[in-house]
Structures are given as C-alpha cells and as structure tokens.
C-alpha beads as a LAMMPS data file, in Angstrom:
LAMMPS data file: protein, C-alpha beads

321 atoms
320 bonds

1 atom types
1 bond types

-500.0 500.0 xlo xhi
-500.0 500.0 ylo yhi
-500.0 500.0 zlo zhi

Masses

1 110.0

Atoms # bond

1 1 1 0.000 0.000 0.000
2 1 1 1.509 3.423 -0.778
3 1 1 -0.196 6.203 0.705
4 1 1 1.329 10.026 0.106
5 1 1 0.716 12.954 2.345
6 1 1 1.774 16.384 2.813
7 1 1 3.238 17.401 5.912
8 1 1 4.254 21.311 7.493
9 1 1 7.845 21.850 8.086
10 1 1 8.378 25.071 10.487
11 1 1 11.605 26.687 9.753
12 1 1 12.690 29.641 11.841
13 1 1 12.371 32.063 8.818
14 1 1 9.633 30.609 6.805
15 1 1 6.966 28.465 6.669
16 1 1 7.842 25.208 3.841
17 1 1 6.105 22.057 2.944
18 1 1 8.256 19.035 2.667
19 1 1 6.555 15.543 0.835
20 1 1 6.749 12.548 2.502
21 1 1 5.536 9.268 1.574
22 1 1 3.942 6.199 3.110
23 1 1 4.579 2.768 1.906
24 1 1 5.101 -0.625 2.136
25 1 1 2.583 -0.502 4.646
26 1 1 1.340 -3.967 6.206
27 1 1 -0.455 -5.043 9.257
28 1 1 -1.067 -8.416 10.809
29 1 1 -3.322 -9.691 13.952
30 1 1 -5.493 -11.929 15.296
31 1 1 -8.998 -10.436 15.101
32 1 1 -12.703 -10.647 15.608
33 1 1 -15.471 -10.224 13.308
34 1 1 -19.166 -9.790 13.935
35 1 1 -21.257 -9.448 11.746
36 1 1 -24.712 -8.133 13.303
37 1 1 -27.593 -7.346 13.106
38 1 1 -28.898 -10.284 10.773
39 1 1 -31.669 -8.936 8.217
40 1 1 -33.771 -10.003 5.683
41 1 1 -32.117 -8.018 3.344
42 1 1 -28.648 -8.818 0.900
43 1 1 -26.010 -9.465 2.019
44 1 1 -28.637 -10.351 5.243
45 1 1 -26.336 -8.848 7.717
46 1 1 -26.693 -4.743 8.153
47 1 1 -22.891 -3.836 9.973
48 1 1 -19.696 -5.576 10.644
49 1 1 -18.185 -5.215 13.968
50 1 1 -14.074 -5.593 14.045
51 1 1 -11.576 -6.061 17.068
52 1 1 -8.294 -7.008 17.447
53 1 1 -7.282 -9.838 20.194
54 1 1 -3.548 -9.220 20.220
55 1 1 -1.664 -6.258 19.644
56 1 1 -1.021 -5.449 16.316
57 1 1 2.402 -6.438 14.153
58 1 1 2.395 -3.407 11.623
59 1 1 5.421 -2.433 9.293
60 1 1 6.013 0.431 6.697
61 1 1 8.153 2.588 5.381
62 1 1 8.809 6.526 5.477
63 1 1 10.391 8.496 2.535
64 1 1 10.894 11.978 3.435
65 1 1 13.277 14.218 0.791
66 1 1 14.401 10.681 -1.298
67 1 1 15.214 8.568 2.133
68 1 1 13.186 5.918 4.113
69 1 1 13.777 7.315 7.428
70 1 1 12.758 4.017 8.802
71 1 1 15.809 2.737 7.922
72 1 1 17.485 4.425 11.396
73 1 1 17.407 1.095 13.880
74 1 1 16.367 3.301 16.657
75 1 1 14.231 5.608 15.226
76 1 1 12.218 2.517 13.478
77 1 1 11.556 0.512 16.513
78 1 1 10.222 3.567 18.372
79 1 1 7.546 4.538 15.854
80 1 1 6.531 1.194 15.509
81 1 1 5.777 0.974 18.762
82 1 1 3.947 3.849 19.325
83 1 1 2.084 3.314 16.155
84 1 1 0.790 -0.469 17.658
85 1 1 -0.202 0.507 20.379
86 1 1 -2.168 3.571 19.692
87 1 1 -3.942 0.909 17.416
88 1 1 -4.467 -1.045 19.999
89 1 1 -5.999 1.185 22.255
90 1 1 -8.601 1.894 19.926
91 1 1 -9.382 -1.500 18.352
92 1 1 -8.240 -3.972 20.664
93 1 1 -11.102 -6.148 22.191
94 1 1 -13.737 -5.181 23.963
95 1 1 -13.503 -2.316 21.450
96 1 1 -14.734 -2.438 18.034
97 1 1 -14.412 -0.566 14.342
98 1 1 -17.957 -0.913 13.232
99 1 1 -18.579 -0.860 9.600
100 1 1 -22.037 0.296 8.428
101 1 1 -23.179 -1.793 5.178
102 1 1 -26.764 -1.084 4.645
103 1 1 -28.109 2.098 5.383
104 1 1 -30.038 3.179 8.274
105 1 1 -33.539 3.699 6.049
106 1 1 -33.442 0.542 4.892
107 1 1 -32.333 -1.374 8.248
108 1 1 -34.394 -0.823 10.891
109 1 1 -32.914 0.654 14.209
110 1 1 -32.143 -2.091 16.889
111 1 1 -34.310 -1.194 19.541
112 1 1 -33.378 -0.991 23.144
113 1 1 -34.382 -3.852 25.289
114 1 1 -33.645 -2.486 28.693
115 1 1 -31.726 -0.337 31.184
116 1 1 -28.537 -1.515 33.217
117 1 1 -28.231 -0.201 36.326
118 1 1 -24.498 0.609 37.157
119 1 1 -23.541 1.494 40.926
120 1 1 -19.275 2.424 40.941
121 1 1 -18.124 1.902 44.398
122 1 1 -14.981 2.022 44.844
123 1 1 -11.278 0.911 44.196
124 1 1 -8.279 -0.214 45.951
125 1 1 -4.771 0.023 45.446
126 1 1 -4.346 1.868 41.981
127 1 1 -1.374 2.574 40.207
128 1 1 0.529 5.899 41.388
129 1 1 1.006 8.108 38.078
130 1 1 1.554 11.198 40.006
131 1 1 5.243 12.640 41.065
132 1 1 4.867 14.591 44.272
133 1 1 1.126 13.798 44.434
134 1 1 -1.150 10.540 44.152
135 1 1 -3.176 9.890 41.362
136 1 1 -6.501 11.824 40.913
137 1 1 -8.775 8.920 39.581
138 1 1 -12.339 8.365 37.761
139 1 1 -13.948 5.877 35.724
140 1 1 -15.339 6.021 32.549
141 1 1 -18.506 3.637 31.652
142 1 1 -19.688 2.525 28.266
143 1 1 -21.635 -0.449 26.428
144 1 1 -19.643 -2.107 23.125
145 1 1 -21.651 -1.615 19.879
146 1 1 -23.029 1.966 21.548
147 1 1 -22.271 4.951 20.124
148 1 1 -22.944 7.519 22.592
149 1 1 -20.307 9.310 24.589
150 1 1 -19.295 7.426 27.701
151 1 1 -20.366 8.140 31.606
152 1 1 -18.188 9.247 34.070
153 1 1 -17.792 9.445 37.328
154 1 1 -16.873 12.618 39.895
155 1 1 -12.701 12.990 40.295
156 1 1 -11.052 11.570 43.330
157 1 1 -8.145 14.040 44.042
158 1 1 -5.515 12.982 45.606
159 1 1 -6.804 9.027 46.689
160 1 1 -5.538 5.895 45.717
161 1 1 -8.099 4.043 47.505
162 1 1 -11.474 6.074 46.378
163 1 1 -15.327 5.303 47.022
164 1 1 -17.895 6.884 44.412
165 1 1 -20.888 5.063 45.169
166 1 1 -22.020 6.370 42.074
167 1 1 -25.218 4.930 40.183
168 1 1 -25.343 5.281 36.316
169 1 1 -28.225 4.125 33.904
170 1 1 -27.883 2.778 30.260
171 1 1 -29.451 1.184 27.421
172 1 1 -29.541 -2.090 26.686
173 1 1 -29.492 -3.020 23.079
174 1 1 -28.124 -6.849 22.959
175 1 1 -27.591 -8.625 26.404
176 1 1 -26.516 -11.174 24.827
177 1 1 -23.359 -10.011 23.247
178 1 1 -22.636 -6.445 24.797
179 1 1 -20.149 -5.986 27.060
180 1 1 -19.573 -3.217 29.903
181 1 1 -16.230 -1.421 29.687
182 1 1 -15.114 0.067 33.057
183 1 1 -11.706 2.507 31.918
184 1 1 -9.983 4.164 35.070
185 1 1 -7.324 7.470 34.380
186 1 1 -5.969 9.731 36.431
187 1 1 -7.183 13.017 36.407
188 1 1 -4.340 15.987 34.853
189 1 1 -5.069 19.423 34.575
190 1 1 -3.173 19.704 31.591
191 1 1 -2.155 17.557 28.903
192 1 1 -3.507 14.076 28.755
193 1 1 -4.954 11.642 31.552
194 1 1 -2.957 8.801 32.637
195 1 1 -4.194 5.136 32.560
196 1 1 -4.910 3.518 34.758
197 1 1 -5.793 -0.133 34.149
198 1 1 -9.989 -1.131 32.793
199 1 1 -12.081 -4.220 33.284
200 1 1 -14.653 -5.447 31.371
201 1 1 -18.597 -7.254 32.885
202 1 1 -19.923 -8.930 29.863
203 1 1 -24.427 -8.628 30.337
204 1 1 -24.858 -12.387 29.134
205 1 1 -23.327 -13.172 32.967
206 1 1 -26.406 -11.017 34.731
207 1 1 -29.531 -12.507 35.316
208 1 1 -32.058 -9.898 34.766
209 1 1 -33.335 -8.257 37.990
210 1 1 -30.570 -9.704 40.190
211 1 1 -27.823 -7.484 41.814
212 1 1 -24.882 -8.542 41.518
213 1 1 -21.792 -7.171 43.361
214 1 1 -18.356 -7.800 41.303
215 1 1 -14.876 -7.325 43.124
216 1 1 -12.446 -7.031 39.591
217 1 1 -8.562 -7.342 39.781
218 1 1 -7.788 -3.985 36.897
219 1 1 -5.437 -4.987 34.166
220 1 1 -4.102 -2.877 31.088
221 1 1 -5.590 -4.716 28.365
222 1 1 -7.723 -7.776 27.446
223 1 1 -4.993 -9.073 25.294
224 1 1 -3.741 -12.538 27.125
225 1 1 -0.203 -11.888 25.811
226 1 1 -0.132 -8.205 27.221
227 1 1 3.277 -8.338 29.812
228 1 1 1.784 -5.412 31.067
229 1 1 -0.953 -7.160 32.622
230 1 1 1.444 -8.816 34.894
231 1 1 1.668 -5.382 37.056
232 1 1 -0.676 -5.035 39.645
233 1 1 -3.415 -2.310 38.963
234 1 1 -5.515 -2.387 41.923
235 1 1 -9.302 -3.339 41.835
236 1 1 -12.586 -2.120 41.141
237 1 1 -15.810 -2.655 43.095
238 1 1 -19.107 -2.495 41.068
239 1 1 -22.717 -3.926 41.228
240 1 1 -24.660 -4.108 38.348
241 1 1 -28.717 -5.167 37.473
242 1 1 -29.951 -5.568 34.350
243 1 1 -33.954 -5.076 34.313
244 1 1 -35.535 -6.026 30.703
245 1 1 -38.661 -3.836 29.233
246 1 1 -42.115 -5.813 30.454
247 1 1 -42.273 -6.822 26.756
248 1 1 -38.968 -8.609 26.772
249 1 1 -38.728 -9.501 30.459
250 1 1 -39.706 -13.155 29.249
251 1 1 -37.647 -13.561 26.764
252 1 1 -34.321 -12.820 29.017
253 1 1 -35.948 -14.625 31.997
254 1 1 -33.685 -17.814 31.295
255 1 1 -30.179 -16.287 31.028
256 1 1 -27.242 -18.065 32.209
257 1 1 -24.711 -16.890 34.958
258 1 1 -21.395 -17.483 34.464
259 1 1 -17.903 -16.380 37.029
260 1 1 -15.879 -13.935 35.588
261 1 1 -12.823 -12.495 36.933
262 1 1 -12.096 -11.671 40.373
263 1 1 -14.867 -12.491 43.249
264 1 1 -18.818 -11.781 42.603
265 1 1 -21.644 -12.017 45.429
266 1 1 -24.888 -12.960 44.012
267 1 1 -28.352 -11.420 45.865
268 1 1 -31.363 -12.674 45.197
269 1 1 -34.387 -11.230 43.658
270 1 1 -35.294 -7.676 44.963
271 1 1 -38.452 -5.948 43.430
272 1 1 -38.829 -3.798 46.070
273 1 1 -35.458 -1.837 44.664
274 1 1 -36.175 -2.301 41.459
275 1 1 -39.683 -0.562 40.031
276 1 1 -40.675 -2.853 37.154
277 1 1 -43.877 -0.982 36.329
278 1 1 -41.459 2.216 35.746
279 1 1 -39.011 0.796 33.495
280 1 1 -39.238 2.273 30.283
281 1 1 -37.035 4.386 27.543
282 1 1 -38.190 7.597 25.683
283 1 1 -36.564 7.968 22.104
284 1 1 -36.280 11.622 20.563
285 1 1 -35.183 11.829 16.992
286 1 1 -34.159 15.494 16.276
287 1 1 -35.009 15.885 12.353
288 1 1 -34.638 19.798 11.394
289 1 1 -35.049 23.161 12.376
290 1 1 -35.779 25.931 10.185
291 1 1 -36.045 29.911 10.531
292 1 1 -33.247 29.966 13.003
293 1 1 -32.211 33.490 14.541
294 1 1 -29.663 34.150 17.040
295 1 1 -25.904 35.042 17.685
296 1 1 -24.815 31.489 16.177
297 1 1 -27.462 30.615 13.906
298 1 1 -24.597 29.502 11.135
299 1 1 -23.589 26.445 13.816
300 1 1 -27.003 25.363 15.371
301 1 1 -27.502 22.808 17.650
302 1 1 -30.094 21.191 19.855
303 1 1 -30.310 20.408 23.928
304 1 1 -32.804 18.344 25.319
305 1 1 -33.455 18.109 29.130
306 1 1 -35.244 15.396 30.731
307 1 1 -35.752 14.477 34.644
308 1 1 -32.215 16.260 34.890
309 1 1 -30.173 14.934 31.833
310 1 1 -29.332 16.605 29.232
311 1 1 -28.111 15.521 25.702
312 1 1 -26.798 17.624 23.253
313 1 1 -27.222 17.144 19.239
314 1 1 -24.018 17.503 17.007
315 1 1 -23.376 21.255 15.247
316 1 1 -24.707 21.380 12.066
317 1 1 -21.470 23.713 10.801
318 1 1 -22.490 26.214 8.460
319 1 1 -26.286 26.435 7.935
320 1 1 -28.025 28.523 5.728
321 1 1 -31.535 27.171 6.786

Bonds

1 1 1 2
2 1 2 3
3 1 3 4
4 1 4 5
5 1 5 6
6 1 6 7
7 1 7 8
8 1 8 9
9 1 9 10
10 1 10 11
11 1 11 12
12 1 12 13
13 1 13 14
14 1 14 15
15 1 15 16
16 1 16 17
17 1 17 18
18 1 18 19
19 1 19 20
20 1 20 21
21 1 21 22
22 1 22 23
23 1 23 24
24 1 24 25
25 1 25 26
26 1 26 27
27 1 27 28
28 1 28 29
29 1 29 30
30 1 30 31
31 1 31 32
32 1 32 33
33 1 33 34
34 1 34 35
35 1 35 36
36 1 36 37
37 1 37 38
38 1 38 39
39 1 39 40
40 1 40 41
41 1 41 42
42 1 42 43
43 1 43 44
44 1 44 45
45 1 45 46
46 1 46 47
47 1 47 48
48 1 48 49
49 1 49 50
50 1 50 51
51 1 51 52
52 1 52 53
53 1 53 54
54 1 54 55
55 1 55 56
56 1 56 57
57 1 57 58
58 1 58 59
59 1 59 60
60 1 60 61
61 1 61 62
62 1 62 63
63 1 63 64
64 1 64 65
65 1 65 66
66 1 66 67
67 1 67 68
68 1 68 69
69 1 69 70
70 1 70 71
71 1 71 72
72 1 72 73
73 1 73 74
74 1 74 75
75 1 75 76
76 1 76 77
77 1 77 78
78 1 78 79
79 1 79 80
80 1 80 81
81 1 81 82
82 1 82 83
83 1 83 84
84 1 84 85
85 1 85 86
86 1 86 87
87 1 87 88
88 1 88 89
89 1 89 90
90 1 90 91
91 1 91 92
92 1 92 93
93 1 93 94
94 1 94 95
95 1 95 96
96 1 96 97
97 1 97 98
98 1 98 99
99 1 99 100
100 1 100 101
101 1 101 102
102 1 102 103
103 1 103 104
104 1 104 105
105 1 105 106
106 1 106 107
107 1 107 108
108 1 108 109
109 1 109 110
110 1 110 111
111 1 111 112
112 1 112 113
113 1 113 114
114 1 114 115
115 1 115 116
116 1 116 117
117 1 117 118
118 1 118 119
119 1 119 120
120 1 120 121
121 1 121 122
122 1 122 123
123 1 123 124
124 1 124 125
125 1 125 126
126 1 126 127
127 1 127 128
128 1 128 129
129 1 129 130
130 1 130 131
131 1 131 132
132 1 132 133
133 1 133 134
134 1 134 135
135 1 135 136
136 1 136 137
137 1 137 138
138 1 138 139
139 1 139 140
140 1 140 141
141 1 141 142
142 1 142 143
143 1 143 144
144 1 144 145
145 1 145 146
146 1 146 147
147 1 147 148
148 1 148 149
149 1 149 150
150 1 150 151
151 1 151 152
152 1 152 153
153 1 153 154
154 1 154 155
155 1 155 156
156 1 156 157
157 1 157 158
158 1 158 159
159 1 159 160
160 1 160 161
161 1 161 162
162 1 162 163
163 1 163 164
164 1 164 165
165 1 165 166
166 1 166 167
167 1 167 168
168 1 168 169
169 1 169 170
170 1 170 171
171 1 171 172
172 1 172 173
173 1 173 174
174 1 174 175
175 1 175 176
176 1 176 177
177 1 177 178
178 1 178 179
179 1 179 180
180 1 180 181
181 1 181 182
182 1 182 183
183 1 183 184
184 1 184 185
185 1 185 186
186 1 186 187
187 1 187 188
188 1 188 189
189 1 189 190
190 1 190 191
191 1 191 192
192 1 192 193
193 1 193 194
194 1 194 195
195 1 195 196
196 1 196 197
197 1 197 198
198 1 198 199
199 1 199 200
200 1 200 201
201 1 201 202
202 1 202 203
203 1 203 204
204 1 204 205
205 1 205 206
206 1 206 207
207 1 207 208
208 1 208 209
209 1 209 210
210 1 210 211
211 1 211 212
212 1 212 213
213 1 213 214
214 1 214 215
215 1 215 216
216 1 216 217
217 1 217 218
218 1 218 219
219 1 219 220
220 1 220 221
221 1 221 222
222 1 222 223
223 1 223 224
224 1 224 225
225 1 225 226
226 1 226 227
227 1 227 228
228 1 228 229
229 1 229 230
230 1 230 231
231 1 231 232
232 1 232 233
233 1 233 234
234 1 234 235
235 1 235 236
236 1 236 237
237 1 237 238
238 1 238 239
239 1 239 240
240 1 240 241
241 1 241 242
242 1 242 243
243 1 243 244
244 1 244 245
245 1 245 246
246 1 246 247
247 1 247 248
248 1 248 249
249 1 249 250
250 1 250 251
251 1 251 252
252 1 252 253
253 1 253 254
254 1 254 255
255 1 255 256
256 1 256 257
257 1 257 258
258 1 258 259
259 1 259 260
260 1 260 261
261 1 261 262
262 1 262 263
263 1 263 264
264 1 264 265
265 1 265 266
266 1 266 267
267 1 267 268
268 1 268 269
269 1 269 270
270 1 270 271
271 1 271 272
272 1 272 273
273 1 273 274
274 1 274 275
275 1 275 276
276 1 276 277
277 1 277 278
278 1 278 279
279 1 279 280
280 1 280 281
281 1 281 282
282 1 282 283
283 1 283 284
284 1 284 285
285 1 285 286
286 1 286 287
287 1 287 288
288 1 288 289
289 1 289 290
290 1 290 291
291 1 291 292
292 1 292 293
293 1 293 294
294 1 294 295
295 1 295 296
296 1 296 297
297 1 297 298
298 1 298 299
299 1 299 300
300 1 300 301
301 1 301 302
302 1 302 303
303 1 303 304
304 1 304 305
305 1 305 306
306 1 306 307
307 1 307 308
308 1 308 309
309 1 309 310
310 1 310 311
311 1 311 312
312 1 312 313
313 1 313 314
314 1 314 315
315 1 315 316
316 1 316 317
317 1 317 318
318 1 318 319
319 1 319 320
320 1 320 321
C-alpha cells in the first residue's frame, strides 16, 4: 500500500512544505469479526463489527526528501511501537471498528431492550502516576456496539483508595453479546490523563433483575499476551442489574450466569429496589429546524433536558436554513 501525504515543516524564517511518503505498509493480527444485526435483506447482515485480540504487528516505510527514514534502527523501533499501540488502544477487544453496510432507512434501528443499572463503588490500590502527588482517579462507563459518549464518574483528588458510590443508567441493546467497559485514568489538569488499568462485565453473565456485586482485579488490556498485565493495577468494586422492558422480560428470563474475573456475590431477587412498572425508555429523533435566529445561527444545535439529563445534538457547521 503506498499512501502520500503532505506534511508542514516550520523553519525559523519561513513556513515550507516538505513531501513525505507512506509505503510498504502492512499489518497483521489476530482479530474478531461480527457481523450483526442479521436482516432479511442482501447481504442479510446490516454492519460488521471488528476487534483485534492481540496487539497489532504493523510495518512500513517513510520516505521523506528521497530517504526511508525508517531505515534508522532506533528511530524505526520507536515509531513502531507507538504506532501499535495507539492501534491497539482503539481497536483492541472489547472495542470495536464498526462498519455500516446497509443504510439506516433501509435497516431498521435495533431497539433498546432495557436499562442496566451501574452502581461504581470504589477501588483499591491503583497505580501511582503522580510525582509529588497521588493519582486523581475516575472511571469512565460505556456499552460495546453503543455509540454515545461514555459516563463518568466525579474525580477523586488525591486518593488511591477512592469510594464513588455512584449509580449510572444505560441502554440495553443486545444482552446477549454487549459488554460493559469500566476505563480508570488519572485526572491531569493539563495535557492528557494517565491510565490507569480497565475491566470489562460482559451482560450475558447477569440474570435480569438480580444485583450482583463484582470485586475485579484492573489490568491494562484484554490481550492474554499483554506483559503489562502482569503489574498489579488495583481493583474495582461495582454492582450491576440488568432489568428487561415488560415486553422482553420473558424472553431474558432464562439467562445463564457465568464467574468472571475476580470475586462476585450474588443477591437474590429484589423488586422492592427495582420498580418494574417504571421501566421504560423515551426515544427523541431530532429531524430539522428551520427559521433559526440568534448570535450562532450559522452552527445550530439542539439540547434536550429530561428528569435532569441533558443531551446535546451535534453542530450542524455552516447552515443557511
């Protein structure tokens, strides 16, 4: 594959543009491929979901003014390096490159199914990324194959050992295949937050309307052959319920529990914490606004507030409308 670009050079007198080029490029790994939701439509499959379950092996070259500057030992294992493993922290497993093949007007939306209930209590012994301080952590909480922005919990300064006892709703598309990704960084006023280690609860191991309390040792990656996962990391305390829509509490009735890693403590059924009758999920579709006036009207967006959230549409960037 040979891929050009055009990158800035800064020089201290002027401002020049020097070509480079990309080739020889190549990538190998073990990966994953979905391919969900079946339709009844060609090729009967509407997306294709893609992970990786090892880091990366990728190789290229890098011609800049007539030389590969790859060829430099040192210089070439660096960037290689950094280049894998950026990759991997965006497409490594649980995460996913989705690929849309049909479109959405002629695939109908996967509705929700139901709500899991996500309390974050605490954490014990995480990693120290701070100099003269200790780490400032919080967790970030999403669902595989969902595309809104993640939840997050409040900012522990200063505590390597903090309690949030923080609850969190989302929506359920697939029990049966999504997975909940727990990410924990430390907090930086400037520049970028430091990792701290994730975990990962997959929903086919709840049984809907039973609490369960999960104890999870952190780790840096779900890739077996990670040597970082041999550090310690600390753990994560969390309890989870997943309560089904009356309309589909039958058909998840009969899912399976299975022990995933670190301890779990099973409760039993408890309706009394749990109000069936006011489980339910209100979908707004945006479509258009027209006749705008105001200050930004060339960059409109929406807000909608309900029962104290509020969502936010993406900016339409130069509307005429």
């Amino acid at each position: 594959m040979h891929i050009k670009f055009i990158f800035p050079m800064f020089s201290r007198y002027s401002h020049e543009f020097v070509q480079g080029q990309l080739v020889d490029f190549q990538i190998s790994s073990a990966t994953r491929v979905v391919l969900k939701p079946f339709v009844p439509t060609f090729p009967c499959f509407s997306g294709i979901a893609v992970s990786l379950m090892e880091k990366p092996k990728i190789d290229f070259g890098l011609r800049i003014m007539g030389g590969d500057v790859m060829s430099i030992p040192v210089f070439y294992q660096f960037v290689q390096e950094i280049v894998a493993r950026q990759v991997a922290k965006l497409y490594l497993w649980p995460q996913t490159y989705d690929i849309d093949i049909l479109e959405d007007s002629i695939v109908a939306t996967k509705k929700p199914v139901g709500i899991l209930h996500v309390k974050v209590v605490r954490a014990r012994k995480l990693l120290n990324m701070d100099f003269l301080t200790t780490s400032d952590p919080y967790v970030k909480l999403s669902l595989t194959g969902e595309r809104l922005s993640s939840k997050k919990t409040s900012v522990k300064m200063n505590n390597l050992n903090p309690e949030w006892n923080e609850d969190f709703k989302m929506t359920v598309k697939d029990p049966v295949s999504q997975i909940l990704q727990l990410h924990l960084f430390d907090w930086e006023k400037v520049g970028a937050h430091d990792y701290l280690g994730m975990q990962v609860v997959p929903l086919n191991m709840l049984t809907p309307y039973e609490k369960k309390a999960l104890t999870l040792d952190l780790v840096n990656s779900m890739d077996s052959n990670d040597r970082h996962n041999k550090k310690p990391r600390g753990q994560i305390t969390v309890e989870t319920t997943f309560v089904p829509f009356l309309e589909d509490s039958k058909q998840f009735s009969g899912s399976s529990d299975s022990t995933g890693n670190g301890s779990s403590q099973n409760e039993s059924h408890n309706h009394d914490n749990i109000s069936l009758c006011g489980s339910g999920l209100l979908l707004v579709t945006v479509v258009e606004a027209k006749d705008v006036e105001g200050k930004y009207q060339n960059n409109p967006y929406a807000t909608i507030l309900f029962g104290g959230d509020r969502r936010k549409t993406q900016v339409i960037t130069f509307c005429l409308k």
